[in-house]
ZAMARGU-4260 file (C-alpha; in steps of 0.2 Angstrom, whole numbers, plus 5000, padded with zeros to 4 digits):
<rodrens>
0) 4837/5009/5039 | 4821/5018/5049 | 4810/5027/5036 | 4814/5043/5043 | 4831/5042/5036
5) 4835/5049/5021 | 4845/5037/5007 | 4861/5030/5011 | 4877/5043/5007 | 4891/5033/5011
10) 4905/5031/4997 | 4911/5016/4993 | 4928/5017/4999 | 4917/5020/5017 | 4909/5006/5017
15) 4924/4998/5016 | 4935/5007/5029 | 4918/5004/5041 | 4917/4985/5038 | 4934/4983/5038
20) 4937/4993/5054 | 4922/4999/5061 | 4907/4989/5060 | 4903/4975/5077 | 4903/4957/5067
25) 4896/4942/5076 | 4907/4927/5078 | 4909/4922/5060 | 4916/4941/5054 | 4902/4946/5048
30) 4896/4963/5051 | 4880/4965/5062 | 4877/4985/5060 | 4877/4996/5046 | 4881/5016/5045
35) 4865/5020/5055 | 4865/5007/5068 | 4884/5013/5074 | 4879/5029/5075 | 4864/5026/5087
40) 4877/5013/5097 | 4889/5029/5098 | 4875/5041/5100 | 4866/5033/5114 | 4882/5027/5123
45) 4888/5045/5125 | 4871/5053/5129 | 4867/5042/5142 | 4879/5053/5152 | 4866/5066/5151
50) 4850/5055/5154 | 4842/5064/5172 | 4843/5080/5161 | 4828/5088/5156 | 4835/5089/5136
55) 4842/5069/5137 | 4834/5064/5122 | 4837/5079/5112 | 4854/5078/5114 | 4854/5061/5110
60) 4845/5062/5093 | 4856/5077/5091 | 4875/5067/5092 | 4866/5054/5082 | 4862/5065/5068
65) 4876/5077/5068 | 4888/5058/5068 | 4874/5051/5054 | 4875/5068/5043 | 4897/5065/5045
70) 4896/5085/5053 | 4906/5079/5066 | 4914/5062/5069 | 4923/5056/5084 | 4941/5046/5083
75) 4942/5029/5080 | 4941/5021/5097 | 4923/5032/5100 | 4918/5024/5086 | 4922/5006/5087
80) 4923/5003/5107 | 4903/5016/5111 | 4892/5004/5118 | 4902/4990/5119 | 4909/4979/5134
85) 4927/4988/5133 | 4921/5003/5132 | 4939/5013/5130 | 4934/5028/5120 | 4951/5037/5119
90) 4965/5040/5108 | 4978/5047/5116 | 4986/5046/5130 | 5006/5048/5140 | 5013/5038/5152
95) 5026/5045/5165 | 5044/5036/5163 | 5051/5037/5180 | 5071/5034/5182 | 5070/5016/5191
100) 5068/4999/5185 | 5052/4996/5193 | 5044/5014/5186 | 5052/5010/5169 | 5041/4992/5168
105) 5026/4999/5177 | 5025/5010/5163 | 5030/4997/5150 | 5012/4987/5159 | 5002/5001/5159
110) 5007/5005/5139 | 5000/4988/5133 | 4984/4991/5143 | 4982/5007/5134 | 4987/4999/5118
115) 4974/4983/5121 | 4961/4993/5121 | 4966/5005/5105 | 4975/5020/5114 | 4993/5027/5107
120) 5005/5033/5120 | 5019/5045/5122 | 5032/5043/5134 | 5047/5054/5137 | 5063/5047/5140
125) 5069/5061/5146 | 5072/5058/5167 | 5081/5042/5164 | 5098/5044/5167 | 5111/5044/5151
130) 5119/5026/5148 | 5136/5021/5158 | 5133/5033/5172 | 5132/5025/5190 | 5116/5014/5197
135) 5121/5015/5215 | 5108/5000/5219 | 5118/4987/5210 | 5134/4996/5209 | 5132/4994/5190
140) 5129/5008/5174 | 5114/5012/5167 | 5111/5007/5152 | 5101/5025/5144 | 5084/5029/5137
145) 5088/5020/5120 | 5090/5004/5129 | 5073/5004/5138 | 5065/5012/5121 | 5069/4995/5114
150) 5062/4986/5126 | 5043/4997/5124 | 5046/4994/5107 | 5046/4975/5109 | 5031/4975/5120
155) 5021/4985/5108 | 5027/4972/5095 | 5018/4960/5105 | 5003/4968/5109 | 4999/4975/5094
160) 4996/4960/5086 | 4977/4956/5091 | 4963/4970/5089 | 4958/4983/5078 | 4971/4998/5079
165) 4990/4996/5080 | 4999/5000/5094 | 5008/5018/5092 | 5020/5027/5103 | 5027/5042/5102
170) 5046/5044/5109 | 5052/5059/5117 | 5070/5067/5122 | 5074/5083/5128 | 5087/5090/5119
175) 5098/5093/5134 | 5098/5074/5139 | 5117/5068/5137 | 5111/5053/5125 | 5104/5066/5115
180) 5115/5060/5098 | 5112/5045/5099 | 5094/5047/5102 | 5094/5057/5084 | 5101/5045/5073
185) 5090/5032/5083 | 5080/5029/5068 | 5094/5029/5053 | 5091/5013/5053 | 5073/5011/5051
190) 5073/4993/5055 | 5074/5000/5074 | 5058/5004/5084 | 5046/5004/5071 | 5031/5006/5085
195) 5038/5024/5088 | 5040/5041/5082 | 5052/5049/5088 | 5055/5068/5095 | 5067/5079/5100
200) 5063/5091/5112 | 5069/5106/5109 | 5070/5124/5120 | 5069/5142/5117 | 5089/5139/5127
205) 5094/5127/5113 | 5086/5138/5096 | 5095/5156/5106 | 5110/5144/5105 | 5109/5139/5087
210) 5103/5157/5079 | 5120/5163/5090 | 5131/5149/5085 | 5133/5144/5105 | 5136/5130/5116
215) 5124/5124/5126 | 5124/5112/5142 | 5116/5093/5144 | 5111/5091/5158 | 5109/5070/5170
220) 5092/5073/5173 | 5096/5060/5189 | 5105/5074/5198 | 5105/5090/5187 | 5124/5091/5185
225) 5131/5098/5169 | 5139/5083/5160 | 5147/5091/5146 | 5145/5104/5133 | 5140/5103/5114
230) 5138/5117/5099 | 5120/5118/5098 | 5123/5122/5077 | 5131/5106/5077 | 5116/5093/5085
235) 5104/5106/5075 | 5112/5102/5060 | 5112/5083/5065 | 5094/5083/5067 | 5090/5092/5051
240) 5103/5078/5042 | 5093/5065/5049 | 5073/5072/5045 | 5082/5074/5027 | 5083/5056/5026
245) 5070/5049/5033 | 5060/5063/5040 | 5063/5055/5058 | 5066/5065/5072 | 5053/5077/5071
250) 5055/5094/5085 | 5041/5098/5097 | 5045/5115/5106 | 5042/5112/5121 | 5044/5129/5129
255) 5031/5135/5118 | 5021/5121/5122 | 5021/5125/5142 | 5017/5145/5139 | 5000/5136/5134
260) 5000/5126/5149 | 4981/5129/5156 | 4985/5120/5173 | 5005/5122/5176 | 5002/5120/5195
265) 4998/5101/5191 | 5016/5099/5182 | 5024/5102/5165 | 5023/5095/5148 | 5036/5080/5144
270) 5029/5073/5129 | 5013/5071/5115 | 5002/5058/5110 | 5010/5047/5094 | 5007/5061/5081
275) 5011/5076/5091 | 4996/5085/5091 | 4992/5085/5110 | 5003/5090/5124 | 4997/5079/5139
280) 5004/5078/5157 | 5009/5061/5163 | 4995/5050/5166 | 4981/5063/5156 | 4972/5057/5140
285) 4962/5067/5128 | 4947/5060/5116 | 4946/5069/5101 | 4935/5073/5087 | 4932/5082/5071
290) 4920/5094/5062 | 4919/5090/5044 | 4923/5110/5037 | 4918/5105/5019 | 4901/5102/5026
295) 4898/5121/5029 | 4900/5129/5015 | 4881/5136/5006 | 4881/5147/4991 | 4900/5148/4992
300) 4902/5155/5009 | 4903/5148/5027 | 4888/5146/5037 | 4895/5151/5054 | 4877/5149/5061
305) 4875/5131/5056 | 4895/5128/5062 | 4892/5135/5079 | 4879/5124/5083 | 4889/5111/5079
310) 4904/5117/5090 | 4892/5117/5105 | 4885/5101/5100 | 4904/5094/5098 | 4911/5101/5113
315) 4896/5092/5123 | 4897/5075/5116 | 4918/5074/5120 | 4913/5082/5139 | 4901/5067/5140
320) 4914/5054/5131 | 4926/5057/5148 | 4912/5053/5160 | 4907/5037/5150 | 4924/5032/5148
325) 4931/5016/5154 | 4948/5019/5157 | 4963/5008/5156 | 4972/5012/5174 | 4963/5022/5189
330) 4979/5033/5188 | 4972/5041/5169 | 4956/5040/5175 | 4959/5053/5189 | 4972/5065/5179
335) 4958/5064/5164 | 4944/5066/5174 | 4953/5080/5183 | 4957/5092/5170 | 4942/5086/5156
340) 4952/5092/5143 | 4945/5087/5125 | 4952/5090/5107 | 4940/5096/5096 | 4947/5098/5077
345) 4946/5099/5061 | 4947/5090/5042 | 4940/5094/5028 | 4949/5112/5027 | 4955/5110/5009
350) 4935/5105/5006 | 4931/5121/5013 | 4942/5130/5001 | 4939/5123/4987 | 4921/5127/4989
355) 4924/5144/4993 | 4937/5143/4976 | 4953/5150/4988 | 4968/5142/4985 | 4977/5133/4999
360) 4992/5141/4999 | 4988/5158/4998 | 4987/5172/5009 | 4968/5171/5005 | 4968/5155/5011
365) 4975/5156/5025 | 4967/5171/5033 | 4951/5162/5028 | 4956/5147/5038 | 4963/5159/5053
370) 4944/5164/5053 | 4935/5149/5056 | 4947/5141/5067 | 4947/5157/5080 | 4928/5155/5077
375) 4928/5136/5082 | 4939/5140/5098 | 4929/5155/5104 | 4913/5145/5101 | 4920/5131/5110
380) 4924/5141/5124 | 4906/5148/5128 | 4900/5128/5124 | 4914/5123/5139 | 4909/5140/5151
385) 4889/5136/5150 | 4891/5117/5154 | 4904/5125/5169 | 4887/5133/5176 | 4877/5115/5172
390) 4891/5103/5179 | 4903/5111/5187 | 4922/5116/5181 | 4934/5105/5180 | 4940/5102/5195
395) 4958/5107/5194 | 4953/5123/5189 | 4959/5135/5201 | 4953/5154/5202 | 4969/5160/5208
400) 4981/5151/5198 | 4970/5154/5180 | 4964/5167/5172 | 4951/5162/5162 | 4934/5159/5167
405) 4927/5145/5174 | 4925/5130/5161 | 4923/5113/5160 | 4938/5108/5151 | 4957/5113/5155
410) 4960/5112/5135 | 4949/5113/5120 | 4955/5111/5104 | 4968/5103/5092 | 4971/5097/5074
415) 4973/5079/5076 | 4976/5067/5061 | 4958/5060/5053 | 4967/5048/5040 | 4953/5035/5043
420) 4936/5044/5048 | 4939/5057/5035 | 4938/5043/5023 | 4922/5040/5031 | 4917/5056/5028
425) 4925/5059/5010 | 4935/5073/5014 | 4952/5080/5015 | 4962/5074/5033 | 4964/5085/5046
430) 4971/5102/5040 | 4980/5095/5025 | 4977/5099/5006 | 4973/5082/4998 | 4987/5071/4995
435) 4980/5067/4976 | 4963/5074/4964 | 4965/5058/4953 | 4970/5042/4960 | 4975/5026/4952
440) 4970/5010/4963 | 4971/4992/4958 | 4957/4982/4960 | 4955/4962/4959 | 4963/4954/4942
445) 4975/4969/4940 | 4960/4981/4936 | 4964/5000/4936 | 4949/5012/4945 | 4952/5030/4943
450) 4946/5039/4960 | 4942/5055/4955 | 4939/5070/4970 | 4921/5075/4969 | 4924/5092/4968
455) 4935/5090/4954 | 4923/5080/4945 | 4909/5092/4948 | 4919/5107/4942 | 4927/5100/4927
460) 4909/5094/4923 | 4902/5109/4926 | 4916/5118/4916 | 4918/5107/4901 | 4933/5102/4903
465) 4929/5084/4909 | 4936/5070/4900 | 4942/5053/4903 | 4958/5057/4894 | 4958/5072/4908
470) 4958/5060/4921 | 4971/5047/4914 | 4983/5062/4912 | 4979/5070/4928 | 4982/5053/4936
475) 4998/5049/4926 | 5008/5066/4930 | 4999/5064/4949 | 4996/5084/4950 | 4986/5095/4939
480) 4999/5109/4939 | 5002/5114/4919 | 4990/5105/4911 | 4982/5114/4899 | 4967/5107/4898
485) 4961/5116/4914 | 4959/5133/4916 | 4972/5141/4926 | 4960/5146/4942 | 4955/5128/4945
490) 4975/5122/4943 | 4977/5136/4956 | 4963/5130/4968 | 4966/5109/4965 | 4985/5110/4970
495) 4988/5095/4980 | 5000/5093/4996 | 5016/5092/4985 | 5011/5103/4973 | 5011/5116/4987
500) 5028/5124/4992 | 5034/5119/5012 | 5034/5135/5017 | 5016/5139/5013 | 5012/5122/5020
505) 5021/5130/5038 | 5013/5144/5037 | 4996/5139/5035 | 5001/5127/5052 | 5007/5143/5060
510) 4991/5153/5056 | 4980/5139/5062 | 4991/5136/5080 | 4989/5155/5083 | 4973/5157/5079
515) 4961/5144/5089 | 4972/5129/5094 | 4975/5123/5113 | 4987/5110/5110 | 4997/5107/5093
520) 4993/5103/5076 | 4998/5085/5067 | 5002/5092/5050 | 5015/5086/5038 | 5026/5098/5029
525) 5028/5088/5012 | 5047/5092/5003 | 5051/5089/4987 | 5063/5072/4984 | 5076/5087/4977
530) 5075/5097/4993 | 5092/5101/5000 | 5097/5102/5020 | 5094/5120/5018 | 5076/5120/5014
535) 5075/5107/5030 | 5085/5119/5042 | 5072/5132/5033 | 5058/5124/5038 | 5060/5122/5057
540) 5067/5139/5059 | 5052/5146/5051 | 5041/5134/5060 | 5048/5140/5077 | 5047/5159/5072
545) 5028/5158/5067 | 5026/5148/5086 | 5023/5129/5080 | 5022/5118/5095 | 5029/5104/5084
550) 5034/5100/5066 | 5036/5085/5055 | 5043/5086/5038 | 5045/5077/5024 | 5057/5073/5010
555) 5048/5062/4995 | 5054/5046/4992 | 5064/5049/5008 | 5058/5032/5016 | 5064/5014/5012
560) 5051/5006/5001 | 5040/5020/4997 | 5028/5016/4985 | 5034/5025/4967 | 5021/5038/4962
565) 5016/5035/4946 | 5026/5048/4937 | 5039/5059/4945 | 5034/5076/4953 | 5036/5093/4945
570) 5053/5095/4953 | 5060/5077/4949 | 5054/5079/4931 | 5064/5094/4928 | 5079/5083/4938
575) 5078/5073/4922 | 5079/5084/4907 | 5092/5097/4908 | 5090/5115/4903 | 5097/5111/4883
580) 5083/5100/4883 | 5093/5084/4885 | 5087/5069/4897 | 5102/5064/4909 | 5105/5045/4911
585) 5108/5043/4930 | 5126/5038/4935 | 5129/5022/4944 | 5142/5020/4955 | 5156/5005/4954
590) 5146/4993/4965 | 5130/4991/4968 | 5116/4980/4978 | 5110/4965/4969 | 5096/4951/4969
595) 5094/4936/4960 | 5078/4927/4954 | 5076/4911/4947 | 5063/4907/4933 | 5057/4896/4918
600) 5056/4896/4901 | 5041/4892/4894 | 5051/4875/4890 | 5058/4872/4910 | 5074/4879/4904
605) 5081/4888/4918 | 5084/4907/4919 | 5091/4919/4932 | 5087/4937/4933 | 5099/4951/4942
610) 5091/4965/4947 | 5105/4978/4955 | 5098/4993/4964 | 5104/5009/4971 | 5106/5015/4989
615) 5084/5019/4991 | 5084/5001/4981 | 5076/5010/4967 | 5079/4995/4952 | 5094/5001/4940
620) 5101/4988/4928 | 5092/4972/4924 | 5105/4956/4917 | 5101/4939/4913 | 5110/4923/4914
625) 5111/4907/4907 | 5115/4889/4911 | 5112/4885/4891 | 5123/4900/4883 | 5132/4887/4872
630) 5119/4880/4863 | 5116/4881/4847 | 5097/4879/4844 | 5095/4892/4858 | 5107/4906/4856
635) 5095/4916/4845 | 5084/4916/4864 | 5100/4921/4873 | 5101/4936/4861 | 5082/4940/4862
640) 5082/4942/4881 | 5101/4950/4882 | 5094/4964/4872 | 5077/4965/4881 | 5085/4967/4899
645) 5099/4982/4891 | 5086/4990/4882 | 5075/4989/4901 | 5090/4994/4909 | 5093/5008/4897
650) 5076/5015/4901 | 5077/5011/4921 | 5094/5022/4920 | 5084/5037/4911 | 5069/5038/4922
655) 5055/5031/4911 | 5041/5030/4920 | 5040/5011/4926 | 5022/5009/4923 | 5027/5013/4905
660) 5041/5002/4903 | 5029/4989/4911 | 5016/4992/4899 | 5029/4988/4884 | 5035/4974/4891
665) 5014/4966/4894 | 5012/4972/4873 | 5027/4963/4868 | 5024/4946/4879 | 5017/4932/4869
670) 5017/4920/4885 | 5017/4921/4902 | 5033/4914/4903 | 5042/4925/4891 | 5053/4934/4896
675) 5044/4951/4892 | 5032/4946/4904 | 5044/4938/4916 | 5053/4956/4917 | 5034/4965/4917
680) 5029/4953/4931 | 5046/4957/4943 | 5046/4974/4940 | 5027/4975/4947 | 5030/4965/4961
685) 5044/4981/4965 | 5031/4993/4963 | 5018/4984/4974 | 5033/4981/4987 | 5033/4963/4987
690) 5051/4963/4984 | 5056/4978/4995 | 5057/4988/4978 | 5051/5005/4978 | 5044/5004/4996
695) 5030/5005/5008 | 5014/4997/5004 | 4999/4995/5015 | 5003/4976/5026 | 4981/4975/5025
700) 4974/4978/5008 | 4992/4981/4999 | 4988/4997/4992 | 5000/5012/4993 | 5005/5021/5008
705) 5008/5040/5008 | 5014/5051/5022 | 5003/5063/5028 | 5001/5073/5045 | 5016/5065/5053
710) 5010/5046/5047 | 5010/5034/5033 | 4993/5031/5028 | 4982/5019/5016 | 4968/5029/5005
715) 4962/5012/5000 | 4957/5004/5015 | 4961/5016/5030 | 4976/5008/5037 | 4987/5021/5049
720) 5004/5014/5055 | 5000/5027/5070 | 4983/5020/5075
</rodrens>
């Protein structure tokens, strides 16, 4: 590190993200630059845009040390692919789906380009015609947009394997499209295109229709005849059915989205990026970035000084990103370079809140945030309007047509997803509340390390009401919501993302989309696992009322194989004991799903294990079976581990906590082989996922995966299903 520098302040969990993901390694794997080093590459890749300028090196040093100091830090692709040979420095991008077979594979071909070099893509299906309608060319039927959707998928499946970001798609129908009911239960079976999220896109026609309980018309796009008719109430009700179960499809407005349209002479919006937070026209991409909100706060208020600066600063370096960029077809880079739209974004909002001790979900809160987004967007504007005067507007801009003045970018800002850099950066993701103040994470040799927030820690510190024992129980209930041993202002200030109602969660998405964001917003809004239809249908009337573009919800525990938190939430606890103060054993139904597991005692006898599940394959009743039930000298062992898997059972049908029943079952095991153990060793191996128990786990370091701003993510080791 140059002596200038001052100490390193990466956390641990960045250095791992950045050797993991980010770092260039020479031929062996080895990482050949460290925190600094990436940040010069990045730094003096995008400045060199700027290099016959008078200010060239000053702006250079500048997006080095506002990327060094984590102000600000581009997306993922900026920072792996600056100054290197691919040089691809974007994230998102769609891709035109035109109704033949040759523009169908032509888009097919230029999605894996975009995808080798660490793009997402969305396409809309939406002008291919429904299946079994005529092809006149061969005399045959088409076949519809869920057919070809398969076939993306695949390729994606394909290319996705190499490289250092997943392929991720996002897949979009308009809701008037004749396939329209089969592309919403798409997903129930969630086996099927898991390279895509999928969309529905719906019209200010179609919510007119629901709130008045009409019929609307679908629409062949090939010829724009009216094919039939459908009650709108009934395909709402459909879609909200099917996000309650696995939160798949989401709903992008689209009318909404086109009012925003800042060049509609070039065309209209048909889809967004993977997770929904930028509108593009076919063929346009948009390089994104973040200011780090938490960095801003001095002496508990904002330093709107210091945070224009940075906008300027912000808005420069992503101008200078699309004239560096080495695109991967000419046709993006002419659409890009033609409207120079950027996304300039946030994370670390809840950081910013808690510093400035307003609670996320309050009105407070929100109007605080309203505030310095607006602030961000108007600041970004005068940043785009005076590089206009240096370089020129973009060149679609059109006097006539707009009516704003002359910039250099079509579009300015969004709230894009920062699961990975705002690990970098230590901070909460994009626009969300964190997920969690004390984490659990398992380390090598079945170690436990408590995560703490470091805002937490210095408040309870600086409070006294730190403790270790603090932590554990903090970590054990997963909220910090009712415990007594911290002061009711703090509970208030730490909740997390589920401790947070949905609707506070839309609103604080609507506040932010009307106050200072171009395009849309990635946000998850997280639902209890007791929330009914209702609070669904609830949720995206509400979200349409307050003008979202898009909206993703979330049910907990709604996914196969999600990862079981390590105690049930506030609203499953009180699912378990019943207003007399009795706990509920859970019904079982007359047949269930079962697996079998074959083991050994520690004297080779052989054992087998049935483990029956219910329908979210949740384990429910543990038996045990054995060839030497007859024998004498070991019936007293037959007894012994009967008992043990009905008193397991017992407990599994009552909710205990499994990391407690676990924990028994390690204190009672006086061999690796017994069957205490045996039982401890399966039920862990459901909770890590290995068995499809329980559910998602991270496929790179095995950690947990949550869902957060329309994505599952890895806190552990910055793995994104999306990118």
């Amino acid at each position: 590190m140059s002596k200038d520098m001052p100490r390193h302040h990466l956390t641990e969990t960045a250095e791992t993200v950045l050797n993991r993901r980010y770092y260039l390694k020479d031929e062996q794997g080895r990482p050949i630059e460290n925190w600094e080093t990436l940040c010069r590459r990045v730094a003096n890749a995008v400045a060199v845009v700027d290099q016959d300028l008078d200010d060239y090196e000053r702006i250079r040093d500048e997006f080095f040390k506002m990327i060094y100091d984590l102000d600000f830090l581009p997306n993922s692709p900026c920072l792996m692919n600056a100054g290197t040979d691919l040089g691809q420095l974007s994230a998102c991008f769609v891709l035109p789906v035109e109704d033949s077979m040759d523009g169908i594979f032509t888009s097919i071909r230029n999605g894996a380009l975009v995808h080798k070099t660490g793009g997402g893509t969305g396409y809309s299906f939406s002008r291919l015609r429904p299946k079994n309608s005529a092809v006149r060319s061969t005399q045959g039927v088409a076949s519809g947009p869920l057919s070809f959707a398969a076939v993306f998928d695949a390729a994606t499946e394909t290319i996705k394997q190499g490289g250092k970001r997943r392929g991720a798609n996002m897949g979009v129908l308009r809701v008037d499209h004749p396939d329209i009911l089969d592309f919403i239960s798409a997903k129930e079976d969630q086996e099927k295109y898991t390279n895509f999220n999928f969309s529905v896109a719906i019209t200010d026609q179609f919510m007119r229709a629901v709130k008045e309980d009409q019929e609307y018309s679908l629409v062949d796009p090939s010829n724009g005849n009216v094919v039939r008719s459908l009650r709108a109430l009934d395909v709402f009700n459909k879609i909200i059915d099917l996000a309650w179960h696995n939160g798949e499809p989401g709903v992008l407005f689209i009318d909404a989205a086109n009012r925003d349209n800042a060049t509609p002479q070039l065309g209209d919006f048909e889809a967004t990026n993977p997770c929904g937070e930028q509108w593009l026209l076919p063929y346009e991409s948009c390089n994104l970035g973040s200011i780090n909100l938490g960095q801003f706060v001095v002496d508990g208020k904002v330093n709107y000084k210091r945070l224009g600066k940075t906008v300027h600063l912000a808005v420069r370096f992503l101008d200078n990103v699309i004239d560096c960029n080495r695109f991967p077809i000419p046709e993006i880079a002419e659409m890009t370079q033609k409207t120079r739209k950027v996304g300039l974004g946030i994370m670390g909002l809840h950081d910013m809140l808690i510093q400035l001790k307003l609670p996320y979900g309050t009105e407070e809160g929100r109007t605080c945030s309203a505030d310095v987004m607006s602030f961000i967007r108007k600041e970004a504007e005068l940043a785009s309007i005076r590089l206009a005067e240096i370089k020129g507007p973009f060149p679609a801009y059109d006097a006539e047509e707009n009516t704003y003045p002359p910039r250099r970018n079509a579009a300015l800002t969004s709230i894009q997803p920062t699961g990975t850099v705002s690990m970098i950066a230590d901070c909460a993701s994009g626009c969300e509340p964190y997920f969690s103040i004390v984490m659990e994470k398992n380390v090598m040799d079945g170690d436990r390390l408590l995560m703490v927030n470091k805002h937490f820690e210095t408040v309870a510190k600086r409070e006294g009401f730190y403790s270790t024992e603090l932590l554990e129980n903090v970590a054990r209930d997963g909220s910090v919501i009712d415990n007594e041993d911290i002061p009711e202002q703090w509970q208030e200030i730490f909740r997390t993302a589920q401790d947070i109602s949905p609707e506070k969660h839309i609103r604080m998405q609507g506040i932010l989309q009307q106050n200072g964001v171009d395009s849309s917003i990635s946000k998850t809004i997280n639902l209890p696992s007791s929330a009914t239809l209702e609070d669904v249908r609830t949720s995206y009337l509400l979200g349409y009322e307050l003008a979202c573009k898009g909206l993703t919800v979330y049910r907990d525990g709604s996914r196969d194989h999600q990862v079981l938190n390590t105690t049930a939430s506030k609203d499953e606890k009180s699912a378990v004991v019943s207003s007399t103060g009795v706990v509920r054993k859970t019904t079982l139904p007359d047949m269930l799903s079962a697996k079998r597991y074959r083991l050994k005692d520690v004297n080779e006898n052989t054992i087998y294990l049935i483990v029956c599940f219910d329908d979210n394959e949740n384990p429910m009743e543990v038996f045990a079976k054995f060839p030497f039930d007859n024998r004498v000298d070991l019936k007293d062992k037959s007894t012994m581990w009967t008992t043990t898997c009905r008193l397991v059972s017992l407990a599994l049908r009552y909710q205990i906590p499994m990391e407690e029943i676990i924990k028994q079952l390690d204190r009672s095991s006086g061999h690796m082989l017994d069957l205490p153990a045996q039982l401890g060793k399966l039920l862990k191996s459901f909770m890590a996922g290995t068995h499809h128990g329980f559910a998602s786990v991270c496929p790179e370091c095995k950690g947990k995966l949550v869902f957060e701003e329309g994505c599952e993510i890895c806190h552990d080791c910055g793995y994104s299903k999306c990118s």
